[in-house]
Residue frames as qw, qx, qy, qz and C-alpha x, y, z in Angstrom:
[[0.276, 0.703, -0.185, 0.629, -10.04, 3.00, -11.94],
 [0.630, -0.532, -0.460, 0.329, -8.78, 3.57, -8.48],
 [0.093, -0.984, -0.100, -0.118, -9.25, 6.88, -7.03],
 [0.708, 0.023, -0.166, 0.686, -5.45, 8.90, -6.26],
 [0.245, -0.837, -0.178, 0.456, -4.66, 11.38, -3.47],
 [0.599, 0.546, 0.182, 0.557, -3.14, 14.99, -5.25],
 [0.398, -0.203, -0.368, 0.815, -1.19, 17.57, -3.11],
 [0.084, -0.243, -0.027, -0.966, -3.96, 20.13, -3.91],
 [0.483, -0.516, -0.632, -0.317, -7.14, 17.83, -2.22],
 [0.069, 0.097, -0.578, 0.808, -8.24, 19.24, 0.58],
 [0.770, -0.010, 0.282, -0.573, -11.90, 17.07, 1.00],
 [0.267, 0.011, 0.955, -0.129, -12.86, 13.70, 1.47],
 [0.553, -0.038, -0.165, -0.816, -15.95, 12.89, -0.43],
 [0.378, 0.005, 0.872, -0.312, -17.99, 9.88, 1.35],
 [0.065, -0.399, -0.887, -0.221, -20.60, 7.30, -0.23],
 [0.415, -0.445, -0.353, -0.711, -24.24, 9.01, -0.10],
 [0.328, -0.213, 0.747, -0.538, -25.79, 8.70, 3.39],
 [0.726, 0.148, 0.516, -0.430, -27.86, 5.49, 3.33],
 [0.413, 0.635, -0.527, -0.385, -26.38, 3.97, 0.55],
 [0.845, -0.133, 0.505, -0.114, -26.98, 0.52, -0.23],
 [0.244, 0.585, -0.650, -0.419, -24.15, -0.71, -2.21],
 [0.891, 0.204, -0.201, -0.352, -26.17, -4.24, -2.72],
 [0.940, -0.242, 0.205, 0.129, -24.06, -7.09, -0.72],
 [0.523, -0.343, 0.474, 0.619, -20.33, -5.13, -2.08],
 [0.589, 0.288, 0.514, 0.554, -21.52, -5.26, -5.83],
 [0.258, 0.760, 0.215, 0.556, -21.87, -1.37, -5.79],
 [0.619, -0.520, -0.219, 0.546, -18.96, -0.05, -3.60],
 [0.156, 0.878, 0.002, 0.453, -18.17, 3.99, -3.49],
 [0.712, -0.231, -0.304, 0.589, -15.24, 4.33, -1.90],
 [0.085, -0.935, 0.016, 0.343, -14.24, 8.02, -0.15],
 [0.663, 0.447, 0.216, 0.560, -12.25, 9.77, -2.77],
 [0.212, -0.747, -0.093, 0.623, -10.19, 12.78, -1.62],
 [0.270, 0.778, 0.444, 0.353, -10.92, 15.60, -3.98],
 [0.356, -0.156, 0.005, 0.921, -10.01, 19.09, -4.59],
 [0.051, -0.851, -0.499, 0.155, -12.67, 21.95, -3.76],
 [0.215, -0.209, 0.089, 0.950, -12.15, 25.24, -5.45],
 [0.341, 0.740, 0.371, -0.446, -13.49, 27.39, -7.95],
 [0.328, -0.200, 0.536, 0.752, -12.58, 28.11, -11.61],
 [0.009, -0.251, -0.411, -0.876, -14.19, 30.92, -13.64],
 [0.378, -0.265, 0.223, -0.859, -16.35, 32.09, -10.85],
 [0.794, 0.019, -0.378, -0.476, -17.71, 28.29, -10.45],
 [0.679, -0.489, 0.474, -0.275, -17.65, 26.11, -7.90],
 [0.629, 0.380, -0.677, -0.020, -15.32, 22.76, -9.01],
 [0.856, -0.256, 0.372, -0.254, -14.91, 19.35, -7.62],
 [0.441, 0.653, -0.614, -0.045, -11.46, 17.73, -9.11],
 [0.792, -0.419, 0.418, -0.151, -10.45, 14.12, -8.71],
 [0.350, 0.594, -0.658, -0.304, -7.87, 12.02, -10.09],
 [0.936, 0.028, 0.252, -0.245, -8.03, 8.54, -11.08],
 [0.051, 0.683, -0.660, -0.308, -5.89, 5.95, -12.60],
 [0.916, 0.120, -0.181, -0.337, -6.65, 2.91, -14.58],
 [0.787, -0.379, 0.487, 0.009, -5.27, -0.60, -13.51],
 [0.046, 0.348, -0.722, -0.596, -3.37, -2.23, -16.20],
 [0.336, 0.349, 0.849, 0.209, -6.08, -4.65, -17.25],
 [0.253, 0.894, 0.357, -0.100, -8.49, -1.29, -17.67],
 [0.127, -0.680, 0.474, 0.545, -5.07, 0.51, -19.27],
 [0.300, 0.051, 0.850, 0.430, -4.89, -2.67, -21.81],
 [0.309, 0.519, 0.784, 0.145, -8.35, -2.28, -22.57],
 [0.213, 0.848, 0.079, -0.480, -8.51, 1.58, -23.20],
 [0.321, -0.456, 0.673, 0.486, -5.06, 0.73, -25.40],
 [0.364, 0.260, 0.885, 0.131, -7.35, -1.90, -27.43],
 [0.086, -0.272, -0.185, -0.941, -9.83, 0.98, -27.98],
 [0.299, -0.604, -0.738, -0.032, -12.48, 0.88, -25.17],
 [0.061, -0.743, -0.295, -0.598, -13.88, 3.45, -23.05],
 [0.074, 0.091, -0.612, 0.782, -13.91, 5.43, -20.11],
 [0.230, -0.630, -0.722, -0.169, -17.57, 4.99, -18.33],
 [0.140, 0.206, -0.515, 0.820, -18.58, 7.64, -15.97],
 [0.350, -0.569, -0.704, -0.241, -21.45, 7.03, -13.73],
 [0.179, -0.335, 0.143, -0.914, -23.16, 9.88, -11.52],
 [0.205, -0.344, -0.896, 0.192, -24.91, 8.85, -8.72],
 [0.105, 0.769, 0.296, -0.557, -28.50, 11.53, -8.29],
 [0.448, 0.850, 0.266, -0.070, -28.26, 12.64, -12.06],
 [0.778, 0.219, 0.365, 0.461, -25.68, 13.91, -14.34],
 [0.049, -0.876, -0.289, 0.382, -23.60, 17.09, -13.99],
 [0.670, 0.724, -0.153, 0.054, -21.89, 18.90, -16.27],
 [0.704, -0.429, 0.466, 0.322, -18.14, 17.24, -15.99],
 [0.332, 0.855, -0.386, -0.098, -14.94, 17.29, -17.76],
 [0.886, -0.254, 0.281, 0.268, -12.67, 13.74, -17.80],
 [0.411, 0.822, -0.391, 0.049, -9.29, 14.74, -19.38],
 [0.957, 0.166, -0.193, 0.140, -6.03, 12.91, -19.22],
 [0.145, -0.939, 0.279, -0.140, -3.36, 14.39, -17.20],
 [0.761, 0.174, -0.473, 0.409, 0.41, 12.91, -17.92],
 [0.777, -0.297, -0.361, 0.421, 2.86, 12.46, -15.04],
 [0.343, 0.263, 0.053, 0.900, 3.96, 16.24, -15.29],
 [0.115, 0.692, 0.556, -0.446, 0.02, 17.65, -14.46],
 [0.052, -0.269, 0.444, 0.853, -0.52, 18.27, -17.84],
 [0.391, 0.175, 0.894, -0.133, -3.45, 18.32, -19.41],
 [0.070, 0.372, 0.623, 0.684, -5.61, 18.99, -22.85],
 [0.290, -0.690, -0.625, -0.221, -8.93, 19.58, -20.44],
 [0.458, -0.824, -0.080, -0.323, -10.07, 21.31, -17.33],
 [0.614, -0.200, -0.540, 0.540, -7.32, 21.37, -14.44],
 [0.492, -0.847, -0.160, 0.125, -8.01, 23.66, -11.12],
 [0.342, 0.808, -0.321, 0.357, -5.09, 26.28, -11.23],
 [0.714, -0.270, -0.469, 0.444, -2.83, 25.64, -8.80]]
């Protein structure tokens, strides 16, 4: 998936300090993100898009993976068409 900028981000999130991403095979690229709050909770919003080979293969029926680096908060992945629509969570505007 390759992270995409959204006219509400207004933070950069960087790689962990000291992060060893093993000789490339575990790169964390900065991902600008949208910092707010929604229902009295602090939120972290990012948007992603799948290449076409990882498009083909969701299509096929495969998954979405998410990995958490430090442990596993509670998170929402929803689908959001071309409009910023979306079934899940989205950060009011």
């Amino acid at each position: 998936m390759t992270p995409k900028k959204h006219p509400s981000n207004n933070k950069i999130v960087r790689k962990p300090e000291g992060w060893d991403d093993q000789g490339g095979k575990l790169e964390l690229p900065a991902i600008d993100i949208t910092q707010g709050r929604l229902y009295g909770r602090d939120v972290f919003v990012s948007w992603w898009k799948p290449t076409e080979d990882e498009l083909m293969c969701l299509i096929r029926g495969g998954h979405v993976q998410l990995c958490c680096i430090g442990g596993q908060p509670a998170v929402n992945i929803s689908a959001v068409d071309e409009n910023g629509t979306t079934s899940g969570l989205i950060l009011p505007h």
